[in-house]
ZABA-410131 format. One record per residue (C-alpha): residue in one letter; chain; x, y, z. Coordinates in Angstrom, 2 decimals. Example, Ala and Ser with C-alpha at 12.3 -4.5 7.8 and 13.67 -1.06 7.14 Angstrom:
2
<'a','A',<12.30,-4.50,7.80>>
<'s','A',<13.67,-1.06,7.14>>
This chain:
489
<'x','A',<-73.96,-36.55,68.95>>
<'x','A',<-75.08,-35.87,65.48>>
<'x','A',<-76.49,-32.03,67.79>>
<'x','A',<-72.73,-32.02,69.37>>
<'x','A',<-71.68,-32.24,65.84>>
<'x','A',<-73.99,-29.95,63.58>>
<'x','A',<-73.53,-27.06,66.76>>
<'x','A',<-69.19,-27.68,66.69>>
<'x','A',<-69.26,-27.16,62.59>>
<'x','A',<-71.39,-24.16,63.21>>
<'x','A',<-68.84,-22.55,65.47>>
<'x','A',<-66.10,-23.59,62.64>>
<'x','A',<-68.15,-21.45,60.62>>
<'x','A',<-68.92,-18.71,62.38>>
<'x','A',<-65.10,-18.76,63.16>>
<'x','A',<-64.40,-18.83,59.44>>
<'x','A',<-66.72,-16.56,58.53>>
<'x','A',<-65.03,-13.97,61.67>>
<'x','A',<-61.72,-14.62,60.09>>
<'x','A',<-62.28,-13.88,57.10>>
<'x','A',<-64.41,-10.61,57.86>>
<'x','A',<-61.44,-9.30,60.32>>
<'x','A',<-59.26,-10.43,57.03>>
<'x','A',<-61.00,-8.45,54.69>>
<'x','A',<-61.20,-5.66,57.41>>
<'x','A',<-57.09,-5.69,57.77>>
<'x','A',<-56.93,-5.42,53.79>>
<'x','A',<-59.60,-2.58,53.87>>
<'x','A',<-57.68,0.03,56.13>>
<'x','A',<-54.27,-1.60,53.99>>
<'x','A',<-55.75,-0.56,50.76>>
<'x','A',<-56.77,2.38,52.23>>
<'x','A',<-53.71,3.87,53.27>>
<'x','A',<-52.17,2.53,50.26>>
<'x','A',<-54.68,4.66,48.33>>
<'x','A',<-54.07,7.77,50.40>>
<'x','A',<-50.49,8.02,49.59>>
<'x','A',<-51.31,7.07,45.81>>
<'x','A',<-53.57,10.11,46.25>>
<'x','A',<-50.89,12.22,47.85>>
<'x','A',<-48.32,11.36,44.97>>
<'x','A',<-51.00,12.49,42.43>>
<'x','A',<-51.80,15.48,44.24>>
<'x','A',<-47.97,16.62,44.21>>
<'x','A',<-47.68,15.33,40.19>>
<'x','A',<-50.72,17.45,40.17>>
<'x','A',<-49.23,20.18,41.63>>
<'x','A',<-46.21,20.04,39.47>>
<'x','A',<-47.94,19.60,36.19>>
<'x','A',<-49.54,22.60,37.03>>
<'x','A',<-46.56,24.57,38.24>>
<'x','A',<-44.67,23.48,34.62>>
<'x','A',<-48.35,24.26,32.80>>
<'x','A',<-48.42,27.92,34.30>>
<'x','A',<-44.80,28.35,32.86>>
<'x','A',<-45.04,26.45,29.62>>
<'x','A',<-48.31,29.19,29.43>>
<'x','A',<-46.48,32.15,29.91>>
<'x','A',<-46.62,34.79,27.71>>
<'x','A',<-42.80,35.42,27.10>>
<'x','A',<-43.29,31.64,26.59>>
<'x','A',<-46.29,31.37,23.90>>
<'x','A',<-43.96,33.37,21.15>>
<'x','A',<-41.36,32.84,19.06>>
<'x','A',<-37.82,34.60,20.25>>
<'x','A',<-37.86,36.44,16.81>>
<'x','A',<-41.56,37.78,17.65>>
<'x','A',<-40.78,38.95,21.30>>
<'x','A',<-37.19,40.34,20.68>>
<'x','A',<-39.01,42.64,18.17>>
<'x','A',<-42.00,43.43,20.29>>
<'x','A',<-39.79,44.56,22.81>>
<'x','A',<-36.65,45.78,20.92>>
<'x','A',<-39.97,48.72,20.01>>
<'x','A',<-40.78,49.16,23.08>>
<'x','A',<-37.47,49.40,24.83>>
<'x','A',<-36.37,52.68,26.98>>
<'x','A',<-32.78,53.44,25.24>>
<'x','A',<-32.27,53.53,21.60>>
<'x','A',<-31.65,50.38,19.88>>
<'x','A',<-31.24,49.60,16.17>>
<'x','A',<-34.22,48.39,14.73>>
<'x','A',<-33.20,44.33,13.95>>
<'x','A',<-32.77,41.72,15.63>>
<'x','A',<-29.15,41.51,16.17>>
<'x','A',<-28.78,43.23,19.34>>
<'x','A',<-32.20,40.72,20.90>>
<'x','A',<-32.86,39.38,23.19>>
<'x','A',<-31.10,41.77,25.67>>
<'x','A',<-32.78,44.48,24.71>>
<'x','A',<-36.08,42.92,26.85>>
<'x','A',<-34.05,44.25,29.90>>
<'x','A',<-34.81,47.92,29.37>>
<'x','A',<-38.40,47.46,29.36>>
<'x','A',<-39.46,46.74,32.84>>
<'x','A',<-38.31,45.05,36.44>>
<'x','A',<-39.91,42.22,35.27>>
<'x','A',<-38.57,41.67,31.99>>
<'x','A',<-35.45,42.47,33.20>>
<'x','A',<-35.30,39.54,35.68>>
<'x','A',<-37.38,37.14,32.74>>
<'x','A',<-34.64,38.16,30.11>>
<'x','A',<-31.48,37.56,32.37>>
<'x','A',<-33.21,33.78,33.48>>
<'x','A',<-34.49,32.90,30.85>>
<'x','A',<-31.60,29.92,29.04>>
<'x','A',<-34.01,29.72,26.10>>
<'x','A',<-33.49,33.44,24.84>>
<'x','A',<-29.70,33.20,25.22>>
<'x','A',<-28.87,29.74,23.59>>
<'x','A',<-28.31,31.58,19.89>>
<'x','A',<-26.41,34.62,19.89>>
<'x','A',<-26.08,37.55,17.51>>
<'x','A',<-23.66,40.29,18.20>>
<'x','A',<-22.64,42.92,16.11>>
<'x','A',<-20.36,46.46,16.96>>
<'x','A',<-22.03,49.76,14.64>>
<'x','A',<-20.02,50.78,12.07>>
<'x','A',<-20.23,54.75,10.85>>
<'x','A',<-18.75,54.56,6.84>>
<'x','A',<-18.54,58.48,7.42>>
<'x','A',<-16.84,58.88,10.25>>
<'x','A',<-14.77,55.19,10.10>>
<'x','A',<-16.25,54.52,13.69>>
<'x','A',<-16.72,51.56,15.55>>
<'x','A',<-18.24,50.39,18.74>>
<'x','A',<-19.60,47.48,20.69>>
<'x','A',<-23.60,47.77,20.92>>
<'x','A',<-22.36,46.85,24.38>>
<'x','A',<-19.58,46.67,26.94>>
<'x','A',<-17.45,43.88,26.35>>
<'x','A',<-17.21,43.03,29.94>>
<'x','A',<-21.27,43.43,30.42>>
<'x','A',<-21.39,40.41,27.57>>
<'x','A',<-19.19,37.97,29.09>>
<'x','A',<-20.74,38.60,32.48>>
<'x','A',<-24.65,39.00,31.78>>
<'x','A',<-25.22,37.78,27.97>>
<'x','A',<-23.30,34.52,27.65>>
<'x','A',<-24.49,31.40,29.42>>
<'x','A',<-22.20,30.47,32.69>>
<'x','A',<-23.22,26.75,31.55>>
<'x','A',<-24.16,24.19,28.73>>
<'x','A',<-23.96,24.58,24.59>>
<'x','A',<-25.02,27.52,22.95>>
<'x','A',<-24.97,29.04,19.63>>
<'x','A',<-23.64,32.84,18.41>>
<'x','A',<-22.84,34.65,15.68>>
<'x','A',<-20.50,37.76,15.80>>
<'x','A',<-19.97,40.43,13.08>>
<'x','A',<-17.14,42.94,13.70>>
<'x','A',<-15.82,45.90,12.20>>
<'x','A',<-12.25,46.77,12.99>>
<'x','A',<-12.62,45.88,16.47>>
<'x','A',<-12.03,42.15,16.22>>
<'x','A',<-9.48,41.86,18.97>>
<'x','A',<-12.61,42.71,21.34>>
<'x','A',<-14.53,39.72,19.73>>
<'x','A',<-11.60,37.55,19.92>>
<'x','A',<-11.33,37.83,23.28>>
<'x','A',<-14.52,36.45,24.03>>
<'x','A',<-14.51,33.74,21.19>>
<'x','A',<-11.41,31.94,22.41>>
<'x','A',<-12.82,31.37,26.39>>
<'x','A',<-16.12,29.80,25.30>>
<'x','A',<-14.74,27.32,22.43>>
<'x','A',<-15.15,24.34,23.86>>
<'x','A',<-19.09,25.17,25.09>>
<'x','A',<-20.00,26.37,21.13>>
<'x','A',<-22.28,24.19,18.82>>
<'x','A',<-22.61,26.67,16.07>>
<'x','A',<-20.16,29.67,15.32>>
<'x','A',<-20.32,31.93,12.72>>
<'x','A',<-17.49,34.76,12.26>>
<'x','A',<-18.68,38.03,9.58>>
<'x','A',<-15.38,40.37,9.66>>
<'x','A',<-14.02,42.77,7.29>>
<'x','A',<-10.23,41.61,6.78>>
<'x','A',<-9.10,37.88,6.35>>
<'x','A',<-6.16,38.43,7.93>>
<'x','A',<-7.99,38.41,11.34>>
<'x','A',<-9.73,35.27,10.01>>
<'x','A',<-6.28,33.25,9.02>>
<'x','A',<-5.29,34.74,11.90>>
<'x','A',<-7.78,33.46,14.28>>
<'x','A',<-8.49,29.64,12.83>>
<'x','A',<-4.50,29.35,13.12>>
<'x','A',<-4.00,30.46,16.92>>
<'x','A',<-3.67,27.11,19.20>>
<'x','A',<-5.86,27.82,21.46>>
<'x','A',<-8.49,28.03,18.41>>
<'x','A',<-10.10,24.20,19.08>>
<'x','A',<-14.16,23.64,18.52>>
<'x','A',<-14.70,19.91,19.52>>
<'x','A',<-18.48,20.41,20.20>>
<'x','A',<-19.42,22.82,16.88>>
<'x','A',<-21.53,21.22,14.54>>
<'x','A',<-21.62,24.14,12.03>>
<'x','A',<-19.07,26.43,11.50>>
<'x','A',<-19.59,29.38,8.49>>
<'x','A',<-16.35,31.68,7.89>>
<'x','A',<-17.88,35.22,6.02>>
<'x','A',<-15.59,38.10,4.89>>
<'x','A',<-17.89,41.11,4.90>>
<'x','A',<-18.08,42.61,1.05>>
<'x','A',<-16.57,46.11,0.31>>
<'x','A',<-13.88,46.36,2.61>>
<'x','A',<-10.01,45.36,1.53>>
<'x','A',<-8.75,41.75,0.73>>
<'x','A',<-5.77,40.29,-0.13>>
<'x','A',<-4.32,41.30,-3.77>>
<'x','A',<-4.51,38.81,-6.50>>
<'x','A',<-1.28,36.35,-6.15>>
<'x','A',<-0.25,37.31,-2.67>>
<'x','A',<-0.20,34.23,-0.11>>
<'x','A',<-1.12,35.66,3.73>>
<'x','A',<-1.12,31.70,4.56>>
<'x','A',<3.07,31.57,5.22>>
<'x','A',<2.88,34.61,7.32>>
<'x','A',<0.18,33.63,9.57>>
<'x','A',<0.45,29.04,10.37>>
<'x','A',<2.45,28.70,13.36>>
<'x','A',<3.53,25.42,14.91>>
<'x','A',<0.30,24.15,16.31>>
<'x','A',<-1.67,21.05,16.65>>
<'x','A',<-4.48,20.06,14.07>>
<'x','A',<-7.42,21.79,14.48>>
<'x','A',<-10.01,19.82,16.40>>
<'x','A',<-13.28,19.42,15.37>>
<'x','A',<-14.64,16.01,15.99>>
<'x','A',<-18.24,16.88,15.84>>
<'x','A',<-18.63,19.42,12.73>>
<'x','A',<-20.51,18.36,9.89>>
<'x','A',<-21.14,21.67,7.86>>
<'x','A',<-19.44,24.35,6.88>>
<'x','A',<-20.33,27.69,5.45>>
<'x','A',<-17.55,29.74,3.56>>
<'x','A',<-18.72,33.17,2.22>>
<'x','A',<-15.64,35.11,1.56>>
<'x','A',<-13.34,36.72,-1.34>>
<'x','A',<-10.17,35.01,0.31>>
<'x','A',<-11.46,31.74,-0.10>>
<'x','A',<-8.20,30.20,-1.24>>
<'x','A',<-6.72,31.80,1.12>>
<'x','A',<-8.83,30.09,4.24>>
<'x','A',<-8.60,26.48,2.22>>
<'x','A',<-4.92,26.97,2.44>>
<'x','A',<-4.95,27.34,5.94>>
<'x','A',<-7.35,24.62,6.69>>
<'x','A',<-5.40,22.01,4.31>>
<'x','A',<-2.26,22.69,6.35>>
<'x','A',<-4.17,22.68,9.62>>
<'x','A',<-5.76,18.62,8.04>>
<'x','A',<-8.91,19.90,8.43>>
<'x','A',<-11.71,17.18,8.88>>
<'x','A',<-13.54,17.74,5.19>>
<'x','A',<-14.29,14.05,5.29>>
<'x','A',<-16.55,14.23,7.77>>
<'x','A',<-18.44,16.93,6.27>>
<'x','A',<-22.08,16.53,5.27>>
<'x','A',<-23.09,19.85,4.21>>
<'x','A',<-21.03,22.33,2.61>>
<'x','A',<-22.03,26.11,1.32>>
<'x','A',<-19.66,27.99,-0.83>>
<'x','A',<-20.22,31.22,-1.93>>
<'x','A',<-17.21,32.91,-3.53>>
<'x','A',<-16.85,36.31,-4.68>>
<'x','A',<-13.44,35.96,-6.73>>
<'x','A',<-12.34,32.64,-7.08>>
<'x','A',<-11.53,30.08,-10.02>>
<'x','A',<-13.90,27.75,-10.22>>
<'x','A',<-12.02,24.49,-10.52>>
<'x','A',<-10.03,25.76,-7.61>>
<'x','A',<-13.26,24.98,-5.62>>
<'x','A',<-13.97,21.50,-7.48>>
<'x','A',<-10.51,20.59,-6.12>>
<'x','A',<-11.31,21.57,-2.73>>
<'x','A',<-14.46,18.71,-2.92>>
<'x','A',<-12.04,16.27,-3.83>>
<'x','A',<-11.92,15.79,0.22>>
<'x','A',<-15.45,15.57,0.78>>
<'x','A',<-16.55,12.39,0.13>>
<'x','A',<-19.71,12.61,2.75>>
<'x','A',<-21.31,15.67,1.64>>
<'x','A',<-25.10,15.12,1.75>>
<'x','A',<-26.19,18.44,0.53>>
<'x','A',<-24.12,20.58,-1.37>>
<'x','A',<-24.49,24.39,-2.49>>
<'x','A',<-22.02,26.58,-4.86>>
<'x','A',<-22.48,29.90,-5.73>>
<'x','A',<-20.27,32.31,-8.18>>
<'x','A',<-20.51,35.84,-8.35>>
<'x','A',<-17.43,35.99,-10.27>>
<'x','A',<-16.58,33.17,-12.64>>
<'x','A',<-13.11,32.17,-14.23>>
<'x','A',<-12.94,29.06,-15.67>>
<'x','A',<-9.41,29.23,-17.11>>
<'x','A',<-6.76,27.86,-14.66>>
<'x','A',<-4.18,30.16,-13.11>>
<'x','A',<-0.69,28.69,-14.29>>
<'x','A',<0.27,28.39,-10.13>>
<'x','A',<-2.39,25.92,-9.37>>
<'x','A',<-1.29,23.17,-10.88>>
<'x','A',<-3.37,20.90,-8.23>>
<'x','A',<-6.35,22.46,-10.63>>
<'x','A',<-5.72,19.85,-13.41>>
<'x','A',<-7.04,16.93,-10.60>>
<'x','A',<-10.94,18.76,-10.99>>
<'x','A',<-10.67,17.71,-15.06>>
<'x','A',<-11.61,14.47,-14.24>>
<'x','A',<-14.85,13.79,-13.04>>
<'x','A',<-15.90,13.34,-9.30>>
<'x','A',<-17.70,11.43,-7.40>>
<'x','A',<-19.72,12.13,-4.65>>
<'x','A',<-21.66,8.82,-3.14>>
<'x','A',<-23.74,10.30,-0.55>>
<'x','A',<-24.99,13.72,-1.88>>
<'x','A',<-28.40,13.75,-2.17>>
<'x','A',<-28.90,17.97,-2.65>>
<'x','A',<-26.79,20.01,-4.67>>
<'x','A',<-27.62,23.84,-5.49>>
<'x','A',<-25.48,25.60,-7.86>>
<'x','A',<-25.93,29.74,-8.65>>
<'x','A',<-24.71,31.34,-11.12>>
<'x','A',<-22.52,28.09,-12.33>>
<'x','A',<-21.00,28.19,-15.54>>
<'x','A',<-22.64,25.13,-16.95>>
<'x','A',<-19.48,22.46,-17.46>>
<'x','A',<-19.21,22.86,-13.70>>
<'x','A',<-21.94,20.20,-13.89>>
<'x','A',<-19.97,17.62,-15.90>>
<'x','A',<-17.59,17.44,-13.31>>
<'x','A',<-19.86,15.47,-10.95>>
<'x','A',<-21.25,12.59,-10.78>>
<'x','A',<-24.12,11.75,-8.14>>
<'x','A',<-25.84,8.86,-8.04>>
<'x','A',<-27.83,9.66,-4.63>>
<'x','A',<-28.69,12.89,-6.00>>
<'x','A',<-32.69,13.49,-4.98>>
<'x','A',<-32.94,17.18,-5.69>>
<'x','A',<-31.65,19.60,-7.91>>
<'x','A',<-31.66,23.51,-7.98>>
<'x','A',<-29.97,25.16,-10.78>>
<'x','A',<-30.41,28.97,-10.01>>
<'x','A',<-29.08,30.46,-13.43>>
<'x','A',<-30.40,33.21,-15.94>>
<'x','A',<-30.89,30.16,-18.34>>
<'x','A',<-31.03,26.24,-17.36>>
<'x','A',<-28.33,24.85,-19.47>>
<'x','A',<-30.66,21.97,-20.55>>
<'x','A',<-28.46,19.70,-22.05>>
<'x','A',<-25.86,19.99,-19.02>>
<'x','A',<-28.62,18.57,-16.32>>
<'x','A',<-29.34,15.72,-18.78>>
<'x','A',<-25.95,14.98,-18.93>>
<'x','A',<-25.67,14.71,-14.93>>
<'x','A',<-28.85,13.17,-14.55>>
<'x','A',<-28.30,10.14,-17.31>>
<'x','A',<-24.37,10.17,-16.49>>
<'x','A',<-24.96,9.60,-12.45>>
<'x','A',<-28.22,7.27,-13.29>>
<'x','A',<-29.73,8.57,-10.35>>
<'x','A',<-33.24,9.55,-9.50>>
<'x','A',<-34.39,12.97,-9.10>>
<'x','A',<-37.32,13.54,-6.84>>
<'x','A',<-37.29,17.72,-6.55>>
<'x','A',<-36.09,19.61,-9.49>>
<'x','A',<-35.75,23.52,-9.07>>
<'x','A',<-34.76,26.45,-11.34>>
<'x','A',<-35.99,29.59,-9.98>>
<'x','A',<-34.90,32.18,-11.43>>
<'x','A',<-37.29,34.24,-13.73>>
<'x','A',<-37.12,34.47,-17.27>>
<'x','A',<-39.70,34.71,-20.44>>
<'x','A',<-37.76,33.41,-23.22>>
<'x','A',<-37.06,29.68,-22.23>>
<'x','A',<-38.62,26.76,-23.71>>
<'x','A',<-38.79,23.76,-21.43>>
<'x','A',<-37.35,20.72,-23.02>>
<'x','A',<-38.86,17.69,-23.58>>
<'x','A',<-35.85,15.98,-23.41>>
<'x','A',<-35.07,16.97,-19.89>>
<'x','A',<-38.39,16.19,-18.79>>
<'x','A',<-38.59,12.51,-20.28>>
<'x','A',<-34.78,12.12,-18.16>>
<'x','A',<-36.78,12.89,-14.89>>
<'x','A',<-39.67,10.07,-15.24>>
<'x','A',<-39.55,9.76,-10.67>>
<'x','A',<-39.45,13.67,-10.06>>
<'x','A',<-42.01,14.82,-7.92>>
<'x','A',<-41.82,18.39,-7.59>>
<'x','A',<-41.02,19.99,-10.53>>
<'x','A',<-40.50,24.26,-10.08>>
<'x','A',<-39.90,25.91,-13.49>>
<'x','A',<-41.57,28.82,-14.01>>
<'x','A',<-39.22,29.91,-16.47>>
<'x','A',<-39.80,27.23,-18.61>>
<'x','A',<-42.55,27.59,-21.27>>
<'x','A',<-44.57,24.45,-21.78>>
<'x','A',<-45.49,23.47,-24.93>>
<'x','A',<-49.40,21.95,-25.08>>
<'x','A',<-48.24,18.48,-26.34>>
<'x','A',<-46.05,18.13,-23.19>>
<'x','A',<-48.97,19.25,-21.21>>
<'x','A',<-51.28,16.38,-22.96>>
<'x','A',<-48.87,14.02,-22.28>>
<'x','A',<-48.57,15.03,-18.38>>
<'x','A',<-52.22,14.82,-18.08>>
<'x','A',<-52.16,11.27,-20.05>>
<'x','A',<-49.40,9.69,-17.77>>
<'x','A',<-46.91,9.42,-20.42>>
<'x','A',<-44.76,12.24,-18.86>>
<'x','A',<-43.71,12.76,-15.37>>
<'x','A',<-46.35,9.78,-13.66>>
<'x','A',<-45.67,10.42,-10.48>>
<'x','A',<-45.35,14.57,-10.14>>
<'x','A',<-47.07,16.49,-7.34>>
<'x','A',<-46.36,19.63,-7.52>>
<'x','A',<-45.81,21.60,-10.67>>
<'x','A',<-44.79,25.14,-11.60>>
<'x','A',<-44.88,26.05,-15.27>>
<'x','A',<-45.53,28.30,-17.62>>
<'x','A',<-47.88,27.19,-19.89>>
<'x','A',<-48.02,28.40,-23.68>>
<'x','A',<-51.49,28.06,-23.90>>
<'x','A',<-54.23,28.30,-20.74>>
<'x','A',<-56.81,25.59,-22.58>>
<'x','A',<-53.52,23.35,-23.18>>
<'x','A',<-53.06,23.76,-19.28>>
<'x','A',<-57.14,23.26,-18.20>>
<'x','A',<-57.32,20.26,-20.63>>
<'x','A',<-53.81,18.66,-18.73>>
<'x','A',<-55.88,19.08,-15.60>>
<'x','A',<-58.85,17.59,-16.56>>
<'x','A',<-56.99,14.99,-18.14>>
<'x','A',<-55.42,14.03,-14.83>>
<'x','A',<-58.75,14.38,-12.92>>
<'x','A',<-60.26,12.06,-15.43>>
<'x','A',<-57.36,9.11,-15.28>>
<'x','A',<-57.47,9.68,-11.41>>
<'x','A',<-61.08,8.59,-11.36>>
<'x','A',<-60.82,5.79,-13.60>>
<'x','A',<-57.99,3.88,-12.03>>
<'x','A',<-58.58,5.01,-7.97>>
<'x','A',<-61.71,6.88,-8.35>>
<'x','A',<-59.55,9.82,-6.33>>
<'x','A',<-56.62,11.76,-7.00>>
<'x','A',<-54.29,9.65,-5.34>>
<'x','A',<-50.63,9.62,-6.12>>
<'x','A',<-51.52,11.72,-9.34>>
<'x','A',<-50.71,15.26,-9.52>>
<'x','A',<-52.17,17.63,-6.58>>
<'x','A',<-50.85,21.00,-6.86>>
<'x','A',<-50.25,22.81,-10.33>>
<'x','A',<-49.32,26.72,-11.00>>
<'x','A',<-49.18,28.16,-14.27>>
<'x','A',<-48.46,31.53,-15.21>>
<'x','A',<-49.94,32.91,-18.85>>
<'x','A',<-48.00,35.47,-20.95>>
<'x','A',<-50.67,36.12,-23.30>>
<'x','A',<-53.84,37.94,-23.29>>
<'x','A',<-57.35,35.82,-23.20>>
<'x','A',<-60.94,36.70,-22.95>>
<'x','A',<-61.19,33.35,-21.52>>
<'x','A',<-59.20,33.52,-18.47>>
<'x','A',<-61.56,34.27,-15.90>>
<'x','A',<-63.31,30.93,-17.39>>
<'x','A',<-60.99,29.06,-16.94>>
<'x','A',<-59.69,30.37,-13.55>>
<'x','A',<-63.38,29.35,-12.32>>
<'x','A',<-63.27,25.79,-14.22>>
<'x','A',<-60.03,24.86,-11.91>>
<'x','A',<-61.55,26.17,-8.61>>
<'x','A',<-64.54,23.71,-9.38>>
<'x','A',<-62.00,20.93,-10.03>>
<'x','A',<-60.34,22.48,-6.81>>
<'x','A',<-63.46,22.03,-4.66>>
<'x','A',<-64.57,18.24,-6.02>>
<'x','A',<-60.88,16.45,-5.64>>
<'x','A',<-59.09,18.97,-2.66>>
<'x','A',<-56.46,19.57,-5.26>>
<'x','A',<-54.99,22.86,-5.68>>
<'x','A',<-54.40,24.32,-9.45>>
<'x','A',<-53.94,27.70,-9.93>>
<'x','A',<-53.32,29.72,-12.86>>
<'x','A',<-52.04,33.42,-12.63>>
<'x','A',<-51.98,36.39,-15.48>>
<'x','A',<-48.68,37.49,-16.05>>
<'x','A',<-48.10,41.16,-18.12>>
């Protein structure tokens, strides 16, 4: 029995032990053909991969538009002006081959530039190309896309081809030579961008404009709906009939709330005429005026101008640029968001930008003034009203050496990174730096959050220059810092 027994449990395991190898047999060739068509999917992602590799690796592919439409603007079969404004269709004239890459490729037509020659001599214009060839080869059949047309006396041509593709445009920018084609244009119906996101109006110096005190605006609005434009947030206007346009755009209740960046540059305008004009843009984020002409007494017919006396608030803007300013415009604002600051002027009216800074109580990271000059002392008040600034570009501004101890000491401007000065004395400006490498050390033993990058530019002779030039590129080398000092003559 107990032989009966042992032989029946060793056919249970032998019958087991079968089972489980056919089991693990079954779950073999399973796995198997799981893995094969694992494999096959990888092979085709492979494949793929490959076939988007050997395109991403192309050379047309590898440059910048800028760099190829120039490259091949040169070596192009029919004479082309020498910019970029008639690229990237010029690629066609090169070769077969380019010709199909240029006319397939939706990356090289997504911006547009397009321009008609002018002749001042002989007062002649013409389309760099066929108007027809444009709407049928150069303009995308689908999807957004950006363009930018200039036109001299021919802009019922460019009309005609603005008005179709409205509602595909994400950026637009119109350069013509007479507003009344402009007013004329943003007040036809049919003129309706819901998908532009930045729109810049640009009245092309040197040609006619409207005379001083004569409206165009009654002769041009017609009965229309409000213009829609449910997506912009910027807006360029570069033009002498800048009233003018604002007219228009008031009447059409034009979306300036929603605006985030606005760029003004006017040619012949009153200044306060613009400040009024802000009134409306509550949102602006960044912010940039510029007055080639400036009148700041009020015409007697604006009497809307008398609102911009007062000052103005604006929340949000954290940029503001302002060239060629007369420097009360600054006292109309007030900014408490404001993080950088570019006054581009012959002189920085000093006590101005303290005004807006300590008036607004806001805290400037970047402050800018650009614009060269030799005979400007850099205040000490403005600097001690700019204790978070960061970046700090005056090159104008002479430094005086106790300002420069104090920098290097932490007592002025703790946290600045970037500096461009002009220093009245090169030891004053070697000493700040080794001052700063010295109080790194101490407190981080690195330099840290303390100053990085420092230009200075001398005005007087020294024997000891080239010393101290080498002095700062050993200071460069030990802490990766970058302080420079040039000779200026």
């Amino acid at each position: 029995m107990d032989s009966d027994e042992s032989t029946f449990l060793q056919k249970i395991q032998d019958t087991s032990r079968n089972s489980h190898e056919c089991l693990s047999e079954r779950e073999i060739q399973r796995a198997k053909v799981i893995l094969n068509d694992a494999q096959c999917g990888v092979r085709i992602l492979d494949e793929d991969a490959r076939a988007h590799l050997r395109i991403a690796l192309a050379p047309h592919r590898r440059l910048p538009t800028e760099i190829l439409a120039q490259i091949f603007v040169e070596s192009a079969e029919d004479y082309f002006p020498h910019d970029l404004s008639v690229s990237p269709w010029a690629l066609r004239s090169v070769c077969s081959r380019w010709r199909t890459i240029s006319l397939n490729d939706i990356r090289l037509w997504r911006r547009l530039t397009i321009s008609n020659t002018y002749n001042a001599y002989s007062n002649e214009c013409r389309l760099s190309f066929p108007l027809s060839f444009i709407l049928d080869h150069l303009i995308p059949s689908e999807g957004p896309f950006s363009i930018s047309l200039s036109a001299h006396n021919a802009w019922k041509t460019m009309e005609a081809m603005i008005i179709p593709n409205l509602p595909r445009m994400i950026e637009l920018s119109l350069s013509i030579d007479d507003i009344f084609d402009l007013l004329h244009l943003i007040t036809n119906p049919e003129f309706r961008i819901p998908e532009v996101v930045a729109l810049e109006f640009r009245i092309l110096p040197g040609f006619p404009v409207l005379p001083s005190g004569l409206s165009a605006t009654g002769n041009v609005i017609a009965e229309r709906g409000l213009m829609t434009a449910q997506k912009l947030r910027k807006l360029e206007l570069s033009c002498a009939g800048f009233e003018e346009i604002c007219r228009a755009l008031l009447l059409l209740d034009f979306p300036w709330a929603q605006l985030v960046e606005l760029d003004i540059n006017n040619f012949n305008t009153n200044v306060l005429y613009t400040l009024n004009v802000l009134n409306q843009c509550q949102n602006l984020e960044k912010l940039s005026l510029s007055f080639t002409q400036r009148h700041s007494q009020p015409q007697p017919s604006q009497g809307v101008v008398q609102l911009a006396l007062r000052p103005m608030t604006l929340p949000h803007l954290t940029f503001m640029e302002l060239t060629d300013a007369e420097d009360h415009v600054l006292s109309f604002f007030i900014v408490p968001a404001l993080i950088e600051l570019v006054v581009d002027s012959k002189y920085l009216p000093v006590n101005e930008v303290i005004g807006l800074i300590t008036k607004s109580r806001c805290k400037i990271s970047i402050f800018r003034h650009p614009r060269p000059a030799t005979y400007l002392f850099f205040a000490r008040q403005l600097i001690e009203v700019l204790p978070h600034v960061k970046v700090l570009i005056c090159t104008p501004g002479l430094m005086q050496p106790e300002d420069l101890r104090d920098i290097g000491s932490g007592i002025l401007l703790p946290y600045v990174k970037v500096l461009h000065c002009t220093a009245r004395s090169p030891h004053a400006f070697l000493k700040m730096v080794e001052a700063l490498v010295s109080l790194a050390r101490s407190e981080e033993n690195k330099i840290g959050g303390k100053l990085r990058k420092a230009e200075t530019q001398n005005w007087e002779e020294s024997q000891e220059y080239g010393a101290i030039f080498e002095r700062l590129g050993e200071i460069n080398r030990e802490n990766g810092t970058l302080f420079t000092m040039r000779q200026v003559r």
